[in-house]
PDB file of N, CA, C, O and CB in Angstrom:
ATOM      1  N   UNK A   1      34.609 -86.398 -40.605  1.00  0.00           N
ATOM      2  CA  UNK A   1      34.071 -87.121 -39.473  1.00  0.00           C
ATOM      3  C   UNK A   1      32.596 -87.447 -39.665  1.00  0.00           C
ATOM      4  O   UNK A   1      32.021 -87.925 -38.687  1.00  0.00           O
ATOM      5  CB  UNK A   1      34.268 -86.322 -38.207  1.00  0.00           C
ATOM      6  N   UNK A   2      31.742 -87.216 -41.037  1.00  0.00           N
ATOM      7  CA  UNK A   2      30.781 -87.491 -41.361  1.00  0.00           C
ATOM      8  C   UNK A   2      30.391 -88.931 -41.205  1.00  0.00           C
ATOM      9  O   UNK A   2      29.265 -89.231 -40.809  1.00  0.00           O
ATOM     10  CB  UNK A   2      30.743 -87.029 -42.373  1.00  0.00           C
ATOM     11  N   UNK A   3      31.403 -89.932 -41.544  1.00  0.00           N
ATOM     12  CA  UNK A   3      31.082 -91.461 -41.394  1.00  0.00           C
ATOM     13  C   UNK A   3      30.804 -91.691 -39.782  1.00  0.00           C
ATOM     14  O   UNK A   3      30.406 -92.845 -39.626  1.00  0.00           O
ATOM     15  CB  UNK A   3      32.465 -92.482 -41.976  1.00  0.00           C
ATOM     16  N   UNK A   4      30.885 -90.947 -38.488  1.00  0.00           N
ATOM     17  CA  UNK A   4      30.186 -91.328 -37.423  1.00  0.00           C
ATOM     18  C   UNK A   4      29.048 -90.703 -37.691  1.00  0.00           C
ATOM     19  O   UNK A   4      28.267 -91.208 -36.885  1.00  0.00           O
ATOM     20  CB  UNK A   4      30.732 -91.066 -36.165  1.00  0.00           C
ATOM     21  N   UNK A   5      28.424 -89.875 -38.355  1.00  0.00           N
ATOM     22  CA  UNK A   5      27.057 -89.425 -38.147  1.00  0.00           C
ATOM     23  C   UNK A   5      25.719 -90.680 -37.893  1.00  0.00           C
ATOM     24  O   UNK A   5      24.922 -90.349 -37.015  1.00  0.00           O
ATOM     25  CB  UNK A   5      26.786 -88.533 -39.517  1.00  0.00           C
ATOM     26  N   UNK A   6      25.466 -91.910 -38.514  1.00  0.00           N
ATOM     27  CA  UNK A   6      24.658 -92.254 -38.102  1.00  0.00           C
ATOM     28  C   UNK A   6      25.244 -93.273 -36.570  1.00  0.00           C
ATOM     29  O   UNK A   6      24.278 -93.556 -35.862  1.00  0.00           O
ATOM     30  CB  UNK A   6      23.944 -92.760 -39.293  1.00  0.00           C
ATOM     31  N   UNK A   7      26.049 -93.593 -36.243  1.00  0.00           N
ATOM     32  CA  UNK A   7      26.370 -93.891 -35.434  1.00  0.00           C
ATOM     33  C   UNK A   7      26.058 -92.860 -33.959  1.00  0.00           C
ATOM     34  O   UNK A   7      25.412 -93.281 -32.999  1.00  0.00           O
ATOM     35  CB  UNK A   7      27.464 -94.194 -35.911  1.00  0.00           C
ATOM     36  N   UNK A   8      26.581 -91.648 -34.024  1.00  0.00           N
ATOM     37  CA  UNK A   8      26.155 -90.968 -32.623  1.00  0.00           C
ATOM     38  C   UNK A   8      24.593 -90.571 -33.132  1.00  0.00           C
ATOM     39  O   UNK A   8      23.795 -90.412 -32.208  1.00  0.00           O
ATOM     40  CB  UNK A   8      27.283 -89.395 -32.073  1.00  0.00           C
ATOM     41  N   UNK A   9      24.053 -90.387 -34.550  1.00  0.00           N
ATOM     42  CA  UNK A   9      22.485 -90.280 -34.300  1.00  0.00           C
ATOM     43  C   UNK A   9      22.123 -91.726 -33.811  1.00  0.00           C
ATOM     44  O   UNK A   9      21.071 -91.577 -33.189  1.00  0.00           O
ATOM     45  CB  UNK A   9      21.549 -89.831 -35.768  1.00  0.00           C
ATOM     46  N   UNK A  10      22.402 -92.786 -33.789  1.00  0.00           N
ATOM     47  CA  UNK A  10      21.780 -94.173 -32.842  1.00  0.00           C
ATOM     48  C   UNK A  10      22.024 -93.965 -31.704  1.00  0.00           C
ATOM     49  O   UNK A  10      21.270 -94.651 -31.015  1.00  0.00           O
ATOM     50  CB  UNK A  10      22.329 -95.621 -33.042  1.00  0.00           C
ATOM     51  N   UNK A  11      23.026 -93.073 -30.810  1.00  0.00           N
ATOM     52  CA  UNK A  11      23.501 -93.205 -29.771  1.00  0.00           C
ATOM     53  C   UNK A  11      22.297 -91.971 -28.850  1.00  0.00           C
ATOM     54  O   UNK A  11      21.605 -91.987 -27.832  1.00  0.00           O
ATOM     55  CB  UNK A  11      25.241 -92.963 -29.928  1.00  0.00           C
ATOM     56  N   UNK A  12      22.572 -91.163 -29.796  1.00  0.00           N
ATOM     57  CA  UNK A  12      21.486 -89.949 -29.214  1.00  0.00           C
ATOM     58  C   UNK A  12      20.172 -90.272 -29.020  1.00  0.00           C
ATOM     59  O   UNK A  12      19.458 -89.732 -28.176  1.00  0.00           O
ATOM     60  CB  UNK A  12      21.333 -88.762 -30.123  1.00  0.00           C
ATOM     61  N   UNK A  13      19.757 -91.314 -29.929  1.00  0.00           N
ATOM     62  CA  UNK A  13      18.160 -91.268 -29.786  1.00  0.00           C
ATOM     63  C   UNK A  13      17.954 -92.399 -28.940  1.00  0.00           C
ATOM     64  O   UNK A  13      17.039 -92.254 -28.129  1.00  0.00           O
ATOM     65  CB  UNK A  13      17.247 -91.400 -31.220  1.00  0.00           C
ATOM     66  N   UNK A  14      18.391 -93.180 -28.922  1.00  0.00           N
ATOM     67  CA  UNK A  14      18.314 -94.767 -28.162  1.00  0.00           C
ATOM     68  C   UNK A  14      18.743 -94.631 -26.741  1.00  0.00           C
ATOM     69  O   UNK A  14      17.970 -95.215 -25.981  1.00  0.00           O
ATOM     70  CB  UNK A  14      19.413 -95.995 -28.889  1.00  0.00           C
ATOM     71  N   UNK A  15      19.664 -94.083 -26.200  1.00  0.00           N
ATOM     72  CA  UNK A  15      20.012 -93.784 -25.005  1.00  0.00           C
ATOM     73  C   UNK A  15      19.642 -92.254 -24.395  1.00  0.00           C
ATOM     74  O   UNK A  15      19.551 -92.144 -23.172  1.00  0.00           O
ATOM     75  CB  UNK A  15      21.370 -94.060 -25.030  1.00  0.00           C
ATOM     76  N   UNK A  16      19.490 -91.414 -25.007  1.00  0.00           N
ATOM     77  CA  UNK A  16      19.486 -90.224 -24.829  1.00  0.00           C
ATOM     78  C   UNK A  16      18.638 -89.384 -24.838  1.00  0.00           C
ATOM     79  O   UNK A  16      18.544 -88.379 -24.133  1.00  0.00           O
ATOM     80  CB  UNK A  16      20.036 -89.914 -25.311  1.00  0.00           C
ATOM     81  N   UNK A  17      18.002 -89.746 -25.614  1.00  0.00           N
ATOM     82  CA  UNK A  17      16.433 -89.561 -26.237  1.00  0.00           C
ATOM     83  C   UNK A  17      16.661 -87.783 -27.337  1.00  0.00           C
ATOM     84  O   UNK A  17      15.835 -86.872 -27.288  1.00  0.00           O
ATOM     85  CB  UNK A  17      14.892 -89.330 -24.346  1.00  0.00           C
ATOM     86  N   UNK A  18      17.115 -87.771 -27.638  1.00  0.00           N
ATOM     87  CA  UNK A  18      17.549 -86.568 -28.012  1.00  0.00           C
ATOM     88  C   UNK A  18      18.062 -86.715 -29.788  1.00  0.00           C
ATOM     89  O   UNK A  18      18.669 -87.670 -30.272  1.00  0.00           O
ATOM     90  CB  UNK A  18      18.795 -86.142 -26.866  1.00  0.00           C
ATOM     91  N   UNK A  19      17.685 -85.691 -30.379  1.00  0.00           N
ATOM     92  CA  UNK A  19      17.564 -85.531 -32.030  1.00  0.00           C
ATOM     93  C   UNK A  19      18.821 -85.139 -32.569  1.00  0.00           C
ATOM     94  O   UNK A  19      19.218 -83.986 -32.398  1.00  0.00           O
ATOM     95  CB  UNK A  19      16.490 -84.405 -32.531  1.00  0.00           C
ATOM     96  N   UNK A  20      19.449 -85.924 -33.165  1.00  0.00           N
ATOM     97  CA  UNK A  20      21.116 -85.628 -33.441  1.00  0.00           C
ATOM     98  C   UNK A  20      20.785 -84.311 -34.804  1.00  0.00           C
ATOM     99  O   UNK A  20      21.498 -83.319 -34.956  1.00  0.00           O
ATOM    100  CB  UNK A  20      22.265 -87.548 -34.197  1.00  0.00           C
ATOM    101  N   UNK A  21      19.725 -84.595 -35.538  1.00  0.00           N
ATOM    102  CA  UNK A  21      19.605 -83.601 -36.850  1.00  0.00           C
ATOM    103  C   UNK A  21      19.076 -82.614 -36.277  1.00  0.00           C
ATOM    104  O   UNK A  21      18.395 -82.084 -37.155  1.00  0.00           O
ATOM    105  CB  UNK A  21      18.736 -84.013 -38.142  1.00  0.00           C
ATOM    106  N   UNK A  22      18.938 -81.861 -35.051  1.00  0.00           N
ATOM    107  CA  UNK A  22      18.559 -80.445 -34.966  1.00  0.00           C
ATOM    108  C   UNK A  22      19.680 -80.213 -34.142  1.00  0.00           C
ATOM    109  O   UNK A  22      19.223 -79.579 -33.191  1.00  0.00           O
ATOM    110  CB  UNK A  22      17.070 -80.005 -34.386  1.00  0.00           C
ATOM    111  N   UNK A  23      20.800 -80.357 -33.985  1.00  0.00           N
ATOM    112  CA  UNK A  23      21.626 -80.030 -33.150  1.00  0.00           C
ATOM    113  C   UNK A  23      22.636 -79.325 -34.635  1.00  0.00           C
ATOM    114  O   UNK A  23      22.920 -79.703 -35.772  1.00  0.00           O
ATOM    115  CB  UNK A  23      22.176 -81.432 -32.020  1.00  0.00           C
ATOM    116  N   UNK A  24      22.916 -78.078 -33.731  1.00  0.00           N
ATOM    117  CA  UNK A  24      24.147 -76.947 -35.113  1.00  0.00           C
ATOM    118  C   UNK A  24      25.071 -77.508 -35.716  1.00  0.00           C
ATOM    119  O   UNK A  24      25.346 -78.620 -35.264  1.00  0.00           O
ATOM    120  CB  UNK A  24      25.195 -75.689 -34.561  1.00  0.00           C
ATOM    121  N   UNK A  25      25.532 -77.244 -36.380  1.00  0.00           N
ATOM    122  CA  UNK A  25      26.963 -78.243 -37.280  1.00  0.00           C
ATOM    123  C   UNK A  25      27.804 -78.654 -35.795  1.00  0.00           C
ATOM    124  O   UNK A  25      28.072 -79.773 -35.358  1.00  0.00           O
ATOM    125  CB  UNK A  25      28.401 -76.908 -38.741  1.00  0.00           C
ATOM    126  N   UNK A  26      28.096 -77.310 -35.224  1.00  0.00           N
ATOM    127  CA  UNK A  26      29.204 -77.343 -33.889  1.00  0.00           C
ATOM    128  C   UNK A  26      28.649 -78.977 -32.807  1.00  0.00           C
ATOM    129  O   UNK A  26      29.230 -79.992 -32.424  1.00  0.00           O
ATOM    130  CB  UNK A  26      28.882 -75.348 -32.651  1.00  0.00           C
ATOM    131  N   UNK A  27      27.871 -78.665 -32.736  1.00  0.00           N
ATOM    132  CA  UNK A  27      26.936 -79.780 -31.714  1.00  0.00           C
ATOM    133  C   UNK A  27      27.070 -80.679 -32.328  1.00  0.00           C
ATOM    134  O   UNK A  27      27.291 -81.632 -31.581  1.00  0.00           O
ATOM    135  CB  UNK A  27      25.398 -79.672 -31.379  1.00  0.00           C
ATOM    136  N   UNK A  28      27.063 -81.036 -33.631  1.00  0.00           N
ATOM    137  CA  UNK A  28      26.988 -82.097 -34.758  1.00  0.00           C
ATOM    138  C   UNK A  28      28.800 -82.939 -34.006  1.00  0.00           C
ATOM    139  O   UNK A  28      29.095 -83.864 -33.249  1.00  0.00           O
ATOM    140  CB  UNK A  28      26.984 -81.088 -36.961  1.00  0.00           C
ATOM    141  N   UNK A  29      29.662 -81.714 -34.958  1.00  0.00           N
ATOM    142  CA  UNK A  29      31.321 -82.403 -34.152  1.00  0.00           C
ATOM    143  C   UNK A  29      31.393 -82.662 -32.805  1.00  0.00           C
ATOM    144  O   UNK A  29      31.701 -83.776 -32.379  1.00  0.00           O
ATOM    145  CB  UNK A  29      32.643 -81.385 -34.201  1.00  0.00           C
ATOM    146  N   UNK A  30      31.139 -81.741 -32.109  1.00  0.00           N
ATOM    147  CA  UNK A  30      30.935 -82.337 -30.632  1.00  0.00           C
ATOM    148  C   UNK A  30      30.856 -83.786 -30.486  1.00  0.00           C
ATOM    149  O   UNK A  30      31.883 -84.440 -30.307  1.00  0.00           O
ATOM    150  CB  UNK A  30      29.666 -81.840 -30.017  1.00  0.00           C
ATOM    151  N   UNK A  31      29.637 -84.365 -30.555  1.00  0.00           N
ATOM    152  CA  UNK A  31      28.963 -85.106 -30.491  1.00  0.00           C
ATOM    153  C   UNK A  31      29.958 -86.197 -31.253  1.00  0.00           C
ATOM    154  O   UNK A  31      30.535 -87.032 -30.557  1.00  0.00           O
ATOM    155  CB  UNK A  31      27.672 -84.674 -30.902  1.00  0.00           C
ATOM    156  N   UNK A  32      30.138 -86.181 -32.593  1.00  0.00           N
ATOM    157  CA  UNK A  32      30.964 -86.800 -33.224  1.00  0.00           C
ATOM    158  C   UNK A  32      32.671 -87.491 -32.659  1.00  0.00           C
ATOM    159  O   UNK A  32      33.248 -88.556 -32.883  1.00  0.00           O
ATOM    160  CB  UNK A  32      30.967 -85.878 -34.171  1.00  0.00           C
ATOM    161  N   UNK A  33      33.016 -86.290 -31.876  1.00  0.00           N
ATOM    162  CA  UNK A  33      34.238 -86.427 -31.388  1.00  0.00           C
ATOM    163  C   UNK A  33      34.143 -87.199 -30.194  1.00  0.00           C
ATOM    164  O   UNK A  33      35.070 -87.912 -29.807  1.00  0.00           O
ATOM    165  CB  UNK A  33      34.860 -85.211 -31.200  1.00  0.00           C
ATOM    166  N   UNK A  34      32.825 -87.058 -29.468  1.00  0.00           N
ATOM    167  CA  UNK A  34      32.831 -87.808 -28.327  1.00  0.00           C
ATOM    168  C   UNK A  34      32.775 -89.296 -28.782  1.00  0.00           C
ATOM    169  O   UNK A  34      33.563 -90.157 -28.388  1.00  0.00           O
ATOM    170  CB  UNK A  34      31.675 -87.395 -27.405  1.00  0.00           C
ATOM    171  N   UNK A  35      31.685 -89.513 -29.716  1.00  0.00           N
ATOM    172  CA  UNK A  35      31.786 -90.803 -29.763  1.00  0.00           C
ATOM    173  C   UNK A  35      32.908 -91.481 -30.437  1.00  0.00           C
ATOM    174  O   UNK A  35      33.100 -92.632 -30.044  1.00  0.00           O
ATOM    175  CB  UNK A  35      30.748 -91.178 -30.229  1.00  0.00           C
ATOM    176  N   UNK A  36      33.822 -90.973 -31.508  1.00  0.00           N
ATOM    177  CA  UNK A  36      35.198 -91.288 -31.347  1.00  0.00           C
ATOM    178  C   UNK A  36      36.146 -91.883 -30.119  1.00  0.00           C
ATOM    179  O   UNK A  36      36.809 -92.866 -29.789  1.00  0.00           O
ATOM    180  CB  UNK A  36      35.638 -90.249 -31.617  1.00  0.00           C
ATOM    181  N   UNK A  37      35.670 -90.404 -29.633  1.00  0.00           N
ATOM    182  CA  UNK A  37      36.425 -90.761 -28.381  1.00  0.00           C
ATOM    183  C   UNK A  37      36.209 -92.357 -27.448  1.00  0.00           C
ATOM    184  O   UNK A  37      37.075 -93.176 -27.145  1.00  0.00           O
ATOM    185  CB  UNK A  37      36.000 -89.531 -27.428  1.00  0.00           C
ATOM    186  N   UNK A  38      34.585 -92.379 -27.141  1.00  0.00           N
ATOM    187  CA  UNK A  38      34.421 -93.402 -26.484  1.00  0.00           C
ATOM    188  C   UNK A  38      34.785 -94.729 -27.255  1.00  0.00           C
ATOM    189  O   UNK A  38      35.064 -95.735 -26.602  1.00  0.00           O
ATOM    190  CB  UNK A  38      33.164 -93.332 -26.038  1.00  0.00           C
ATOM    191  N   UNK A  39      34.787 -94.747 -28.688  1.00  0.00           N
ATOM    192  CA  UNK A  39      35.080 -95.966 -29.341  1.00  0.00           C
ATOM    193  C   UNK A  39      36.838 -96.447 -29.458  1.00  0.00           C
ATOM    194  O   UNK A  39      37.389 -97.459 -29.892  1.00  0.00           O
ATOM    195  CB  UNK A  39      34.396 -95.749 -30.817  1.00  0.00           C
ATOM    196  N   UNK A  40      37.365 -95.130 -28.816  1.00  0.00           N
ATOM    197  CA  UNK A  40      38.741 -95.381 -29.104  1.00  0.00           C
ATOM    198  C   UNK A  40      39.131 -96.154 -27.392  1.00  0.00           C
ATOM    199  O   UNK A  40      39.795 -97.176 -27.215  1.00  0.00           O
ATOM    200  CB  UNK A  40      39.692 -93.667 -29.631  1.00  0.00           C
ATOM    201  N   UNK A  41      38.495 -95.303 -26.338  1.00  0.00           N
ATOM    202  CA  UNK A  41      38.391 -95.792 -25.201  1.00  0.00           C
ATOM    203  C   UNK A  41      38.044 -97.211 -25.110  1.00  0.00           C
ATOM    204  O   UNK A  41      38.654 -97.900 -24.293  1.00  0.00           O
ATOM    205  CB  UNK A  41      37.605 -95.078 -24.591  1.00  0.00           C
ATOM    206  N   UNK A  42      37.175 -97.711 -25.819  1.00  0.00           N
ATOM    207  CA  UNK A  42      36.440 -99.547 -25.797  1.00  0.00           C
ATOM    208  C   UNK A  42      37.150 -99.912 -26.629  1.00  0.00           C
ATOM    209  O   UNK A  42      36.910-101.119 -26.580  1.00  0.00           O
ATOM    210  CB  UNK A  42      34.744-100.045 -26.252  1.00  0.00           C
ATOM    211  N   UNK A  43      38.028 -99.769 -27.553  1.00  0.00           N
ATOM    212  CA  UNK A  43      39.259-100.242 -28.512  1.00  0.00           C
ATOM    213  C   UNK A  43      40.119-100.878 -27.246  1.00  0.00           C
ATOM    214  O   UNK A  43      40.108-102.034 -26.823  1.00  0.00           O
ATOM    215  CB  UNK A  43      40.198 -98.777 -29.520  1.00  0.00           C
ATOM    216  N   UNK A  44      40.974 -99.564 -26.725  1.00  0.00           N
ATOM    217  CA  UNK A  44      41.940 -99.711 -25.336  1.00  0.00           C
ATOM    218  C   UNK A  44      41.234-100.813 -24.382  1.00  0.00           C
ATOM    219  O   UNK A  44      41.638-101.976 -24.408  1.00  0.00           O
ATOM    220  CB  UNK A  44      42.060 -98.091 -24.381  1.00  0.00           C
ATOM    221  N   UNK A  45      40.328-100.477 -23.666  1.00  0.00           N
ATOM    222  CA  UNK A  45      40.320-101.432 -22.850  1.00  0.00           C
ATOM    223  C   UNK A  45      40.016-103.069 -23.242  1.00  0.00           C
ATOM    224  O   UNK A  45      40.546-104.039 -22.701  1.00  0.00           O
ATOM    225  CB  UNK A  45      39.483-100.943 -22.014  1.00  0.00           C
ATOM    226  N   UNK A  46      39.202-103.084 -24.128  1.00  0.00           N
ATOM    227  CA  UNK A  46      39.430-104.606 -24.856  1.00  0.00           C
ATOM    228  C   UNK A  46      40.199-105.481 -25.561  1.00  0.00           C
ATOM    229  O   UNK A  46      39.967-106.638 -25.911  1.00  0.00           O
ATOM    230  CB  UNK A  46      38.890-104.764 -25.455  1.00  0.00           C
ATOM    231  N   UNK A  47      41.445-104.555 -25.774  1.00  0.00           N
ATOM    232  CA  UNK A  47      42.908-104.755 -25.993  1.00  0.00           C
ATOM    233  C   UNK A  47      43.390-105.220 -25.072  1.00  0.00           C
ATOM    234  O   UNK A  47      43.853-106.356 -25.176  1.00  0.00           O
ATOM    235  CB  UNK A  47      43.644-103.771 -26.274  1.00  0.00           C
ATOM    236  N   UNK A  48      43.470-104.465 -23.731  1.00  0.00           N
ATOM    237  CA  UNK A  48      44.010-104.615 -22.771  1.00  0.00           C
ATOM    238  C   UNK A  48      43.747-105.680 -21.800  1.00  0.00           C
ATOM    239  O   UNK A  48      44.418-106.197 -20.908  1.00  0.00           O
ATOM    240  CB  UNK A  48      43.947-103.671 -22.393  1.00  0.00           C
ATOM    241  N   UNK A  49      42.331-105.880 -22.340  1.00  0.00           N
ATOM    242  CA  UNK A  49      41.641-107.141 -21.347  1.00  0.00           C
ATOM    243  C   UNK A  49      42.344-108.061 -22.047  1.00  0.00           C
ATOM    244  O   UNK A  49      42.993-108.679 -21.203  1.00  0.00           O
ATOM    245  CB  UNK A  49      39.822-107.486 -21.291  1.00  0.00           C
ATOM    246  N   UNK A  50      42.617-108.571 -23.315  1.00  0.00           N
ATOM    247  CA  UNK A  50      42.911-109.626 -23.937  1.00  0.00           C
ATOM    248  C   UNK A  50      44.577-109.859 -23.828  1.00  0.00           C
ATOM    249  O   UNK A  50      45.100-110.836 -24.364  1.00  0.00           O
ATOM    250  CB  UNK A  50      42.329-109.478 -25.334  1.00  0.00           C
TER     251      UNK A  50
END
């Protein structure tokens, strides 16, 4: 799940204000999984709109 890493570090610092490289490996997946998550969520609904 390394290929979202710079993706939720853009998400963390730009919206969030917050440092994706001092956060623990655990915080690292976290983070990772969420933004999965939300990209799978904006997949669905822009499917669905169309």
């Amino acid at each position: 799940m390394q290929w979202l890493a710079p993706q939720s570090r853009f998400i963390l610092k730009t919206f969030f204000k917050r440092n994706y490289d001092v956060l623990s490996s655990n915080g690292q997946t976290m983070v990772n999984r969420m933004m999965l998550g939300v990209d799978i969520a904006a997949l669905i609904a822009l499917f669905s709109w169309l």
